[in-house]
N, C-alpha and C positions, 0 to 999 in steps of 0.2 A: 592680785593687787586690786585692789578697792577705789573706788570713783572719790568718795570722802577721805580717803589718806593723803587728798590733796586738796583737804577744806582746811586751812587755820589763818587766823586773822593777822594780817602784816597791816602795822602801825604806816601811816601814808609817810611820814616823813625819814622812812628806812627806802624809800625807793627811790632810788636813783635816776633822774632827769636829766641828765648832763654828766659825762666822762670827768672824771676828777683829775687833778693838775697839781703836781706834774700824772702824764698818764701812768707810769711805771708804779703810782701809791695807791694802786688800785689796791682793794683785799681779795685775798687770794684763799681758799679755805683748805688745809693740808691735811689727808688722814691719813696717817702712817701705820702700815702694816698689823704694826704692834695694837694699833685700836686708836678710840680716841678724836681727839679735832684740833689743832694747832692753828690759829690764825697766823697768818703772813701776808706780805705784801707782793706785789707781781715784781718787785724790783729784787726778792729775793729767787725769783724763781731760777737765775743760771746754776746757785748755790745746791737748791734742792736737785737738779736733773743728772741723772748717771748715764753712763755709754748705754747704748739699750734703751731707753726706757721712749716712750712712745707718746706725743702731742696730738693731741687731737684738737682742731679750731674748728669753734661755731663762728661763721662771717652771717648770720642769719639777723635780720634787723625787727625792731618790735615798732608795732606800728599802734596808734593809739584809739583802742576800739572796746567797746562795751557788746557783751552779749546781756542784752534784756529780752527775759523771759516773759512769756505769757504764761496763764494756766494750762490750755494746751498745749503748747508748742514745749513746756518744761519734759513733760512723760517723751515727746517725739526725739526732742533732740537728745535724750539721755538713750535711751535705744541705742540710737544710730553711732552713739559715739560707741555704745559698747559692742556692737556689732562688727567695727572695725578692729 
């Protein structure tokens, strides 16, 4: 995997600032087996889940922060990130 496979331009006003209401009309992005991308909503998600199948929750919070590059510090911190 590639550092730049996660460059592309998101439009500002596709990013979400605030939980939408009611919270269950959240979107929800479905790719089914068969291929593909189905959009849905979190309010459908008890429809989608089967006996078996396996949730995983991010509780992780995003905090609001810039990384500003210098011209050296660009080459140091690309390194370090791909060293880990």
């Amino acid at each position: 995997m590639r550092l730049d496979n996660f460059d592309f331009a998101l439009p500002h006003e596709l990013i979400a600032r605030h939980p939408c209401e009611p919270r269950d009309a959240g979107r929800l992005l479905l790719i089914p087996a068969s291929g593909g991308f189905v959009d849905q909503r979190i309010a459908d998600l008890p429809a989608l889940l089967r006996l078996g199948d396996l949730l995983v929750f991010n509780d992780t919070k995003v905090i609001p922060a810039r990384l500003v590059r210098h011209a050296i510090c660009a080459v140091l911190c690309y390194i370090v990130a791909h060293r880990k």
